[in-house]
C-alpha positions as CSV (number, residue, x, y, z in Angstrom):
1,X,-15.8,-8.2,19.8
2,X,-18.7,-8.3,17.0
3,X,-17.8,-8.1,13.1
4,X,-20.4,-7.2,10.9
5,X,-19.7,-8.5,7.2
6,X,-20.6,-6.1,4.2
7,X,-19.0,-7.6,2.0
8,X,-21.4,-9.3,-1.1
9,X,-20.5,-12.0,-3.2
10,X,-18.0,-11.0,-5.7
11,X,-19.4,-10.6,-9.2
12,X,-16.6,-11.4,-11.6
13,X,-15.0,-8.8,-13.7
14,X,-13.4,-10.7,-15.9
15,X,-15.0,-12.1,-19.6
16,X,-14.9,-15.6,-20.9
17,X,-11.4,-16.7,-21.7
18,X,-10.6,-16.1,-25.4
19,X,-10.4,-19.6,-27.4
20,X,-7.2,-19.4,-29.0
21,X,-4.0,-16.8,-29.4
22,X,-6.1,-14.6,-31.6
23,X,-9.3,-14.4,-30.2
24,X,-7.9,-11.4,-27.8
25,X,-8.7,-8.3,-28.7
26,X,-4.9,-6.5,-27.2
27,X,-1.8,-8.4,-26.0
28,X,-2.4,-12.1,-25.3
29,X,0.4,-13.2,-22.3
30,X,1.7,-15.7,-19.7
31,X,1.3,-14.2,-16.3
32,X,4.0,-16.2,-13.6
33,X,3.5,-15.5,-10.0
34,X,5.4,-17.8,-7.6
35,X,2.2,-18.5,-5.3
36,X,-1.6,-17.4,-7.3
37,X,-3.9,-16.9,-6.4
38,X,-2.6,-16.0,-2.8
39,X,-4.2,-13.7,-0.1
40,X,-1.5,-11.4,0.1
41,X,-1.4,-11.5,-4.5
42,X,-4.8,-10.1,-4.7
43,X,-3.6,-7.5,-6.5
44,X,-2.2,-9.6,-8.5
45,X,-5.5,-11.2,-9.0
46,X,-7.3,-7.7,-10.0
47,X,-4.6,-6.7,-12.3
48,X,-5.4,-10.0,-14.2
49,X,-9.2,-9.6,-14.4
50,X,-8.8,-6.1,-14.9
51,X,-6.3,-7.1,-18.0
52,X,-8.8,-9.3,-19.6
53,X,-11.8,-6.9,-19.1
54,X,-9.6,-4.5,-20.9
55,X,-9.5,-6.8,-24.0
56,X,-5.9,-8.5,-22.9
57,X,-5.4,-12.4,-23.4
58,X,-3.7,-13.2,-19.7
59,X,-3.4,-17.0,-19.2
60,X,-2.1,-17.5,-15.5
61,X,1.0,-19.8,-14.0
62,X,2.3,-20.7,-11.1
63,X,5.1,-21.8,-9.3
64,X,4.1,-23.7,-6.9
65,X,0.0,-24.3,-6.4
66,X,-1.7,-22.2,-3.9
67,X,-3.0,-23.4,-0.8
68,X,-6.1,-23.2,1.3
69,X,-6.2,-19.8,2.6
70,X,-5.6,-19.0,-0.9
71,X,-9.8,-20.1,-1.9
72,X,-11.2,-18.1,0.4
73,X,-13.5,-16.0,-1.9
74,X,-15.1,-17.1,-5.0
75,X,-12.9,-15.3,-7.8
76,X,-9.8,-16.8,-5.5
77,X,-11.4,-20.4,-6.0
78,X,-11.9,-19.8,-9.9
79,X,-8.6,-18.0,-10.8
80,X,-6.9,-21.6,-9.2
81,X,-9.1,-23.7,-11.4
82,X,-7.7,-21.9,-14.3
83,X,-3.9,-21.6,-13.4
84,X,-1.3,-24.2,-14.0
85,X,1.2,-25.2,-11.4
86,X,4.7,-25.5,-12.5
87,X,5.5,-27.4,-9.5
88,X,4.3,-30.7,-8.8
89,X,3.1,-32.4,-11.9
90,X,3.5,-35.9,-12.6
91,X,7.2,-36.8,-13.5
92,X,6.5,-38.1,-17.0
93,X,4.9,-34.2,-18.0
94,X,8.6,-32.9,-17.3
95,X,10.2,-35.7,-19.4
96,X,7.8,-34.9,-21.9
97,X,8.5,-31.6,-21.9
98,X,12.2,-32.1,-22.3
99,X,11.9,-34.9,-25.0
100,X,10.0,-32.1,-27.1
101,X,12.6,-30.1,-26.6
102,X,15.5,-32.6,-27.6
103,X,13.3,-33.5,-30.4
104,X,12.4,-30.6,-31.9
105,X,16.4,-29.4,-31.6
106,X,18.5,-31.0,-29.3
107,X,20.9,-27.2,-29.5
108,X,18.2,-25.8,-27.5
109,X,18.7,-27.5,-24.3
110,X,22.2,-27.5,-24.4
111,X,22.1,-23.7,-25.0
112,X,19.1,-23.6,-22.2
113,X,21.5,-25.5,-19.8
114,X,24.4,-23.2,-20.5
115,X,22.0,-20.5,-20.1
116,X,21.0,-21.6,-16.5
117,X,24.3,-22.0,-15.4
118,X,25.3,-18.5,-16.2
119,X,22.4,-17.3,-14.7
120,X,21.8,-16.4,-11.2
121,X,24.5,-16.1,-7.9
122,X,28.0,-17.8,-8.7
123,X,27.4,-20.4,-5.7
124,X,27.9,-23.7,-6.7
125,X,23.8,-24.5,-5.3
126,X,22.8,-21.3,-6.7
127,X,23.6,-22.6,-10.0
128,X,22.1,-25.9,-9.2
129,X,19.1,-24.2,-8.5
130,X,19.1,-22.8,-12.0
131,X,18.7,-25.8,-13.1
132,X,15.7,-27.1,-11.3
133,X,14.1,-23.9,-12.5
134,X,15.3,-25.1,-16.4
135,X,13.0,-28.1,-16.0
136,X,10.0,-25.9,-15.0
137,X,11.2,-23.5,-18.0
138,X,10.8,-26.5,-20.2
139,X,7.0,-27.2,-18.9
140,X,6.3,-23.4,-19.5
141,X,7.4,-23.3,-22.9
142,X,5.7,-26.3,-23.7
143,X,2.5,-25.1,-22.5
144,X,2.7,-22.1,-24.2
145,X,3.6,-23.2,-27.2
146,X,0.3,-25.3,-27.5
147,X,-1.6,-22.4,-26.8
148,X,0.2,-19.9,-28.9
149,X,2.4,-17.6,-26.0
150,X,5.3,-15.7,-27.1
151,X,5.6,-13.2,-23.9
152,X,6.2,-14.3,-20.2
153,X,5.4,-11.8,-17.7
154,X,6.6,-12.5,-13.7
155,X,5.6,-11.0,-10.8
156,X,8.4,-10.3,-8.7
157,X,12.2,-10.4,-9.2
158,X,12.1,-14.0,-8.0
159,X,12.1,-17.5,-8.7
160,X,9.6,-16.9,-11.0
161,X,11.5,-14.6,-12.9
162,X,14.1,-16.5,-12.9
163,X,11.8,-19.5,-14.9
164,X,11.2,-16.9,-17.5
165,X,14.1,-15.6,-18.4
166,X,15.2,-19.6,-19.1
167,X,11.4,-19.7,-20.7
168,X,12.6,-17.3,-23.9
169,X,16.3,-18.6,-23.7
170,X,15.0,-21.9,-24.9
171,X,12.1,-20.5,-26.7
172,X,14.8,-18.1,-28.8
173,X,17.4,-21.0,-28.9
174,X,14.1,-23.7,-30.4
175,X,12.2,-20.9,-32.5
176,X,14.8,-18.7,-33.6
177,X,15.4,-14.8,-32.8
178,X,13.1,-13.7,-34.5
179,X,10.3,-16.2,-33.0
180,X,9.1,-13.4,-30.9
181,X,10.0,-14.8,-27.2
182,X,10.0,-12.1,-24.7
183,X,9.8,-11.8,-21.2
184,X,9.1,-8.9,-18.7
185,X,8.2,-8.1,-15.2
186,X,6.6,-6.2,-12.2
187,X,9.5,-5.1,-9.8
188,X,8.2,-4.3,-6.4
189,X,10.4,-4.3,-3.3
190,X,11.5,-4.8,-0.7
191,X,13.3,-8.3,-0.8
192,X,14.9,-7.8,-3.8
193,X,16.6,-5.1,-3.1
194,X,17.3,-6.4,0.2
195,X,19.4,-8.7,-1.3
196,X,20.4,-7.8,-4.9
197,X,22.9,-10.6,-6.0
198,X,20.4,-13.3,-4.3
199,X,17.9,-12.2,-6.7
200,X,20.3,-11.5,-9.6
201,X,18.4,-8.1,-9.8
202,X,20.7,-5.9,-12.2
203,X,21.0,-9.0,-14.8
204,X,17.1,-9.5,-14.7
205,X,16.3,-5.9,-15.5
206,X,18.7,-5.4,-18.7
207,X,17.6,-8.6,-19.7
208,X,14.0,-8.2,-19.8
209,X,12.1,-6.3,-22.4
210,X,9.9,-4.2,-20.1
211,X,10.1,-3.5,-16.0
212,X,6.8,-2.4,-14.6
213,X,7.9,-0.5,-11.7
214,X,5.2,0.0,-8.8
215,X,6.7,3.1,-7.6
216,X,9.0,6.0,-8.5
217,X,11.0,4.5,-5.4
218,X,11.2,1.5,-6.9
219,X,12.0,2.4,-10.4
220,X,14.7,5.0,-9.5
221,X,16.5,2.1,-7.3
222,X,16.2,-0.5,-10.1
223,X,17.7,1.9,-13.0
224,X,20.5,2.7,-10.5
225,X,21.6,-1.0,-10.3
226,X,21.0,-2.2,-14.0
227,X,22.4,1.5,-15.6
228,X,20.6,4.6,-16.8
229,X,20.7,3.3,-20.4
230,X,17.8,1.0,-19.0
231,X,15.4,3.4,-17.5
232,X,13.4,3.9,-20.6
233,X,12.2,0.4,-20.4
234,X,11.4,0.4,-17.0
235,X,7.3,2.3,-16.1
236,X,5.8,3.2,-13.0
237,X,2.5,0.9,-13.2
238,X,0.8,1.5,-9.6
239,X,-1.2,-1.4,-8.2
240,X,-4.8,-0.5,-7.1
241,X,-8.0,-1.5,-5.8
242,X,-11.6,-1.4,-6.9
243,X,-13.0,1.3,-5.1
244,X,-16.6,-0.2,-5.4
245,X,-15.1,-3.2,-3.6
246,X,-14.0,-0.8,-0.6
247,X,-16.8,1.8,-0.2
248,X,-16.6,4.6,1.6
249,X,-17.9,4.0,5.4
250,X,-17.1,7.0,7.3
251,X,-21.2,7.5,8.0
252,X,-20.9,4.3,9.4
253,X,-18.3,4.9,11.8
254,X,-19.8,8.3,12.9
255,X,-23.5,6.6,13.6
256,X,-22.0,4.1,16.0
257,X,-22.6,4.8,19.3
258,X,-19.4,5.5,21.6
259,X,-16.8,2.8,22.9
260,X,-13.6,1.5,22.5
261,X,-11.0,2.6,19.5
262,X,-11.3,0.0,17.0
263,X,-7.7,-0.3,15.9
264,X,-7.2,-3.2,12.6
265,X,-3.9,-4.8,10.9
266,X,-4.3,-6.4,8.1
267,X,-1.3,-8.4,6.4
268,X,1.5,-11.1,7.1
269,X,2.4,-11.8,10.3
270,X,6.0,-11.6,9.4
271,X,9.2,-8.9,11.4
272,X,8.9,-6.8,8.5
273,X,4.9,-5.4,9.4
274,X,6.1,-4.6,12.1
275,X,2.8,-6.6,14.5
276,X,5.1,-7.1,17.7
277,X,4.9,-3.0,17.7
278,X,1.2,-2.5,17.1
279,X,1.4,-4.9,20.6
280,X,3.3,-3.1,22.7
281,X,1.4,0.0,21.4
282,X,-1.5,-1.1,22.5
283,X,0.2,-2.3,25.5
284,X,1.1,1.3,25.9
285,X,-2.2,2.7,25.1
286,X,-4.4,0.2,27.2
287,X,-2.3,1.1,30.4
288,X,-2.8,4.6,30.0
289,X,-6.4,4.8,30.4
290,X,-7.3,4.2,26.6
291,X,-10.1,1.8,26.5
292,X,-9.5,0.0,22.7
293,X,-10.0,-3.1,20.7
294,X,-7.3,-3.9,18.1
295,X,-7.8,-6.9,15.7
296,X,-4.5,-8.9,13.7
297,X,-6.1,-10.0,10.4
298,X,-3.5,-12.2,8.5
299,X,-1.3,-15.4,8.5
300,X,2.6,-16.0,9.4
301,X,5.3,-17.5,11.3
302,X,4.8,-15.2,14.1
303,X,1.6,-15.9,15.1
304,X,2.4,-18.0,17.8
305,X,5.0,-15.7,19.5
306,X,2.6,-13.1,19.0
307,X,0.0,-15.0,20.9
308,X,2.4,-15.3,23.6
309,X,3.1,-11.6,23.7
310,X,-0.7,-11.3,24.1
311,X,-0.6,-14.0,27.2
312,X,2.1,-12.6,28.6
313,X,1.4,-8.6,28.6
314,X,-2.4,-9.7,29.6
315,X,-3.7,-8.3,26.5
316,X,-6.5,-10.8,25.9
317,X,-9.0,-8.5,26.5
318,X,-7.3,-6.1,23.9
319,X,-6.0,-7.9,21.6
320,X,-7.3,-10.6,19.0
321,X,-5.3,-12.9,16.4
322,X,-8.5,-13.3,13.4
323,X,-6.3,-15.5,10.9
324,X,-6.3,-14.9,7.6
325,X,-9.8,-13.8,6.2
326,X,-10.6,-13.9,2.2
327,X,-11.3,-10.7,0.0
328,X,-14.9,-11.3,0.2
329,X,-14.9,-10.4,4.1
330,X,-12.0,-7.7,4.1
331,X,-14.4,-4.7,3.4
332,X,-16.7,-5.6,6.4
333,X,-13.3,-5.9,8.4
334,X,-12.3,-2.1,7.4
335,X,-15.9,-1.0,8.0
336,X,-15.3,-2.1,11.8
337,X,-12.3,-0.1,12.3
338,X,-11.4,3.3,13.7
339,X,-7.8,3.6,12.5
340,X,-5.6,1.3,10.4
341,X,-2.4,0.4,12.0
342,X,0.7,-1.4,9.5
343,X,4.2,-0.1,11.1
344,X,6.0,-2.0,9.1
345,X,10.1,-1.9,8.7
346,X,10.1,-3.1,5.2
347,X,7.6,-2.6,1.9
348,X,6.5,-1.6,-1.4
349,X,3.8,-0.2,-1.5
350,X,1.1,-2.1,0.5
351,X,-2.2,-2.5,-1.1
352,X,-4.0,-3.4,2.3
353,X,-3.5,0.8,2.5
354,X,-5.1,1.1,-0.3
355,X,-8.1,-1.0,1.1
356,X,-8.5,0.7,4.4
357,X,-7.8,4.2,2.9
358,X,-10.5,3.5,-0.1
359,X,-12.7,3.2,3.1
360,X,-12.0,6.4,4.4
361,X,-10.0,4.2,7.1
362,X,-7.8,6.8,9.0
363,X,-4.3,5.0,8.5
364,X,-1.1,5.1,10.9
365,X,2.0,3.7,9.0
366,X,5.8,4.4,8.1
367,X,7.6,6.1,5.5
368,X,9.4,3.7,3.7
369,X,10.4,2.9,0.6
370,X,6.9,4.4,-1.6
371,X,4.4,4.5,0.9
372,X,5.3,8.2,0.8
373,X,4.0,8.0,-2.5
374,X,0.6,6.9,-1.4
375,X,0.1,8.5,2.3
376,X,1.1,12.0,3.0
377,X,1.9,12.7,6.2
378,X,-0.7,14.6,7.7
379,X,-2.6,15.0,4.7
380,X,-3.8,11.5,3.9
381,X,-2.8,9.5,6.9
382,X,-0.1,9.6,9.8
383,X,3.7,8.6,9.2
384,X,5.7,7.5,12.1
385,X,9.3,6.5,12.1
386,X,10.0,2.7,11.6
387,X,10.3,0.9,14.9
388,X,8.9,4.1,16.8
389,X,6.6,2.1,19.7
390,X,5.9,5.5,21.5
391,X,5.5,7.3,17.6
392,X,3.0,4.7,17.4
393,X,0.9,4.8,20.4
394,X,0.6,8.5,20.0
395,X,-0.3,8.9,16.3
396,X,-3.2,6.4,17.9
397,X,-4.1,8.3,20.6
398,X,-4.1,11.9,18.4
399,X,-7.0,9.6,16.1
400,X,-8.6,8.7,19.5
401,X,-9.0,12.0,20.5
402,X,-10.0,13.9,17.5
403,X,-12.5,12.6,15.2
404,X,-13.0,15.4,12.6
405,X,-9.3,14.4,11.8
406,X,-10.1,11.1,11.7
407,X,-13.1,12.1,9.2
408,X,-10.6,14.3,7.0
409,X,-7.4,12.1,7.0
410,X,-10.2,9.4,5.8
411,X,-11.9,11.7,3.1
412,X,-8.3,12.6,1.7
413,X,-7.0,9.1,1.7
414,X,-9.9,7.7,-0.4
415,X,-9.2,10.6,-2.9
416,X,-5.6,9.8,-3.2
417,X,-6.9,6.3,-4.1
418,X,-9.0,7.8,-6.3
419,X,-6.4,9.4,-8.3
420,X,-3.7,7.3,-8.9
421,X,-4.3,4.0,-7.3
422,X,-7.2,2.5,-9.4
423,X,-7.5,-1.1,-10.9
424,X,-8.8,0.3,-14.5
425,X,-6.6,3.0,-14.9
426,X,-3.3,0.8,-14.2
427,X,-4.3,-1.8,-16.1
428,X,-4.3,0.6,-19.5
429,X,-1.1,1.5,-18.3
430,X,0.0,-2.2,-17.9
431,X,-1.3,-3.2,-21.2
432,X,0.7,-0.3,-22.7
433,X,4.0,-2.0,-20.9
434,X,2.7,-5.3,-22.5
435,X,2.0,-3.8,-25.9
436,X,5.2,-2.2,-25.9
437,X,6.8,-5.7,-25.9
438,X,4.9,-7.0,-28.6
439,X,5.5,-4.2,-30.8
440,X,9.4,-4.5,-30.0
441,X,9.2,-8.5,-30.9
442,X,7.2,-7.0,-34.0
443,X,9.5,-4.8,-35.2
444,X,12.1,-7.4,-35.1
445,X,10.1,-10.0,-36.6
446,X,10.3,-8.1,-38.8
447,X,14.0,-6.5,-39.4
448,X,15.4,-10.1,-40.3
């Protein structure tokens, strides 16, 4: 099975960082992700650059530091040199950390200690938990004190959030009010709604100044658990991807000479894609006469229990595991393709679409959650019911059969990306969320 790379080496998008809280032209902001960089945060990753191209000061944090797979392109490997973990340091930066604090005003820990214990499930480890995360709030705040942070924003409706909430607790309960601590953050399904009181989701979203919202699905959902009095805060900010990083390569496809449907997955290797199913489709397809290739890119706990299913079923000649694979080499990985295959139980809205469909990749997924809001049925891409093996194998086979479909489905999906699913555009429309924030700290500032 050949793989011809397209992909070029990434030319950064991002400018120098600013020296100093000023130097930023809009918003300048602590971005916390529990992994970055990490294959499946690239978004993440383009938001950031695309936040500092736009004039935004966005210095990056982490929970815990990223691991291997997480260098595998060259804007990957720079983004980690310039992130801080929160996890790991040396013991004596923690007790430094909360020395400054007891220092500066001993009140302020107590009041961040109260704070963690209310915060969070009403387990007795839950609450433990809280205060681990305290400890990692103290670094945070330290850090950006020095370098002149106010607002916090997390990724997620995690562990990450939870550190920033307990960031402005003690940053309000040190500075004052009217100091200017705020904290926000990027909601995006599915495991926090999956399991709301885990995540603490209703409290999270009336506390924080701003929800970004990657979805209407997702925004609708969150206002329903935190109260309608807290929509107006929350914005539908769409993630997207460059389409000059995924060009369209329908000509391509058409100019190679006839053989087996080239069928691709690209994402974790966890039950809710849904990769067991691709399988059996194949499975399905392969004993039917269909001659096909179908490639797993991506990482996960199933991987060996996939491999199995592959032994077992005899699908070696069908089937191939690739590993994970780093942004630089996704592009020539869509370029090989025929049809794009995620049947996934679970999601947001998966930016690994957006990829294949910027390619004019022919995509067969599910409608859950807001992929509807991304792939039409029919229009830009086939929807099959969650868990539908035989819905699978014959969306498949109706691509294998009928190219012009494939060729409009494609042409159709890229100008859906196109129109609402861009890294630029969404950027603006985060820095507005972000701006927002400092206005509202503003304004308060200055009403005391």
């Amino acid at each position: 099975m050949e793989h011809r790379a397209t992909a070029q080496q990434e030319r950064p998008l991002e400018r120098p960082l600013p020296e100093g809280p000023a130097a930023a032209a809009g918003p300048s902001v602590a971005y916390l992700v529990s992994a970055y960089p990490a294959l499946s945060h690239a978004f993440i990753e383009r938001e950031v650059l695309a936040l500092r191209a736009a004039g935004a000061r966005v210095e990056t944090f982490t929970v815990r530091a990223p691991d291997a797979d997480a260098r595998l392109s060259v804007t990957s490997r720079a983004e980690a040199e310039r992130t801080t973990a929160l996890v790991g340091q040396p013991l004596p930066a923690y007790a430094a950390a909360l020395a400054d604090l007891l220092r500066a005003r001993p009140t302020a820990l107590l009041r961040g200690v109260a704070a963690a214990w209310g915060s969070g499930p009403r387990s007795p480890r839950a609450r433990l938990w809280q205060q681990f995360y305290l400890v990692e709030a103290a670094f945070l705040l330290q850090q950006m004190r020095r370098r002149g942070l106010r607002h916090v924003h997390a990724h997620f409706a995690n562990n990450g959030a939870d550190v920033a909430r307990l960031v402005v607790a003690l940053g309000r309960a040190l500075d004052g009010p009217d100091a200017g601590w705020a904290w926000s953050f990027t909601m995006h399904g599915p495991t926090e709604f999956d399991d709301v009181d885990g995540h603490d989701l209703p409290a999270k979203a009336r506390s924080a100044s701003a929800v970004a919202c990657i979805s209407e699905y997702c925004r609708d959902r969150l206002s329903a658990l935190a109260g309608p009095e807290h929509r107006a805060k929350m914005s539908v900010v769409r993630m997207g991807v460059g389409a000059d990083r995924f060009p369209p390569s329908s000509a391509l496809r058409a100019a190679r000479p006839p053989g087996p449907l080239r069928v691709l997955f690209v994402g974790r290797l966890v039950p809710e894609k849904g990769p067991e199913l691709l399988l059996r489709a194949a499975r399905s397809l392969r004993d039917a006469g269909r001659a096909l290739e179908v490639v797993l890119v991506g990482a996960g706990p199933l991987r060996a229990a996939l491999e199995q299913e592959v032994r077992e079923r005899g699908l070696q000649d069908v089937v191939r595991l690739q590993g994970p694979v780093g942004q630089d080499d996704l592009p020539g990985w869509y370029e090989w393709a025929d049809v794009f295959c995620l049947p996934s139980y679970a999601e947001g809205v998966p930016v690994v679409l957006m990829e294949a469909m910027a390619t004019e990749l022919p995509v067969v997924t599910t409608p859950v959650a807001g992929v509807p809001e991304l792939v039409a049925d029919g229009a830009t891409g086939l929807l099959v019911d969650p868990g539908d093996v035989p819905g699978v194998a014959a969306a498949i086979e109706r691509l294998a059969q009928d190219a012009p479909l494939r060729h409009e489905l494609g042409r159709s999906a890229r100008e859906r990306v196109l129109e609402e699913f861009q890294p630029g555009p969404n950027a603006r429309r985060m820095l507005e969320v972000l701006g927002a924030v400092a206005a509202g700290a503003r304004a308060e500032r200055g009403g005391r």
